[in-house]
N, C-alpha and C positions, 0 to 999 in steps of 0.2 A: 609556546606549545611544547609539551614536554615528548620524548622521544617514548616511544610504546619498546621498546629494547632495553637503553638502559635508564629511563627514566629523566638523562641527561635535560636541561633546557636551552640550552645553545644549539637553537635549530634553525636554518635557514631555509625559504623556499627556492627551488632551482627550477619550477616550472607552473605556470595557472592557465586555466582552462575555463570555459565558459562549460557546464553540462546542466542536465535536465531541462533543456529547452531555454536556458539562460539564467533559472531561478536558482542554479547553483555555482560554487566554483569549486572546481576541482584543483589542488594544489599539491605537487611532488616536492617533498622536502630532505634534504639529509642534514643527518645530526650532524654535528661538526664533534661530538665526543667520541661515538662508537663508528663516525663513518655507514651509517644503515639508513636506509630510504624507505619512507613510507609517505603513504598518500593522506591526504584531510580533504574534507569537504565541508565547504563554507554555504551555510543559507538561510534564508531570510525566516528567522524564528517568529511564524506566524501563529496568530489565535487561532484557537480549532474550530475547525465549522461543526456543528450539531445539528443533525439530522433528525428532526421532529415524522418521527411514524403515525401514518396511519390511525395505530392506537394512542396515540400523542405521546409514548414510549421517545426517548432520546439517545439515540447512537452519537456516536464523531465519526464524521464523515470520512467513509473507507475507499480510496479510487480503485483499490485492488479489488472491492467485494464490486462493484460498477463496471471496472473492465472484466472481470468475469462472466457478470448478466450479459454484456455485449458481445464476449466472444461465442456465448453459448447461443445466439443468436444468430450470429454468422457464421455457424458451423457448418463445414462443406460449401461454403462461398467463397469467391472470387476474392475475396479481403485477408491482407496480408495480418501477420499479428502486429508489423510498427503500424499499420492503418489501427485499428483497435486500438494500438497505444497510444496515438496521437490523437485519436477522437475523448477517451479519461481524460489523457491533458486537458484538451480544449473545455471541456466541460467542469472538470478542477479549476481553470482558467476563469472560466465565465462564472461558477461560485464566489471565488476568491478576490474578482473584482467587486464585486456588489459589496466586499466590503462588513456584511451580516456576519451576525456569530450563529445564527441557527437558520436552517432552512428547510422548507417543507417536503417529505419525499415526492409528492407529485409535482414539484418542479424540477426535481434530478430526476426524475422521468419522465417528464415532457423533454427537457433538455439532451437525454440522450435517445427520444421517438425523433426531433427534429434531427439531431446529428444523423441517425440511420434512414432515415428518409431520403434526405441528401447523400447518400454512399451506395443505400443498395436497399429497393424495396423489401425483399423478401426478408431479409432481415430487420427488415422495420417492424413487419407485419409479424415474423416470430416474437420480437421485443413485445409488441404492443399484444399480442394475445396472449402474453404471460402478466405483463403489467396491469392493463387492465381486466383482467381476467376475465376472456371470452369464456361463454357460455354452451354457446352452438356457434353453427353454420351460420347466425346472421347474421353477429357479433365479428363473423370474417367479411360479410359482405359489406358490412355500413362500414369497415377500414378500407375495404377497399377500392370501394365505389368514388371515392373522390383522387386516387389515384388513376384510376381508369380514364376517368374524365378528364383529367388533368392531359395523362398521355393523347387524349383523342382532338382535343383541342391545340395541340404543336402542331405547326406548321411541316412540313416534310421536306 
């Protein structure tokens, strides 16, 4: 590792750290030429996932453009922004295991309707009235109607 100062390559690490939820490592290093410390980050150079659109269009899959849709969702709700960050994770997670190089956008949208369901209705049902793009008023009722029921059937 060469030194971003003076270019030197006699650098040692003096500290590693596990970060981004383990998928990374973070490591403090000083040159031993100029004496200057700077940080590197080691991680696991993964294939890019491809996001198959709608219009069969092909993006690489963005968790910043997905944690945006979510927070715009949760907006004025009870949910913190690491909750939002760690729901992208998990959903980044559960792509990246499956191991695929391309994946369909109505499964990164179901994937994050189930994650918002489980955190906080109202947000689910903002999600899913943008995703699936409700129409009217019925289109909120037939989302909602199996929540209701859901709730009326718990025990007390």
């Amino acid at each position: 590792m060469k030194c971003p100062f003076c270019q030197g390559s006699n650098t040692r690490v003096i500290d590693s750290r596990t970060c981004r939820e383990g998928f990374a490592i973070r490591r403090r290093r000083l040159c031993e030429g100029c004496d200057n410390r700077f940080t590197t980050y080691e991680q696991i150079d993964e294939t890019p996932v491809v996001v198959v659109k709608k219009d069969q269009s092909r993006v690489p899959f963005n968790r910043e453009k997905l944690r945006v849709g979510v927070e715009k969702a949760c907006y004025k709700r009870p949910i913190s922004p690491e909750q939002v960050e760690e729901l992208a994770a998990r959903i980044e997670a559960t792509i990246l295991a499956r191991g695929e190089t391309e994946v369909q956008s109505t499964n990164v949208g179901e994937l994050a309707m189930e994650e918002l369901r489980q955190l906080d209705q109202v947000a689910y049902v903002r999600f899913a009235s943008v995703y699936r793009e409700f129409k009217d008023i019925n289109d909120f009722e037939a989302e909602i109607k199996p929540l209701l029921e859901k709730l009326v059937k718990k025990p007390d």
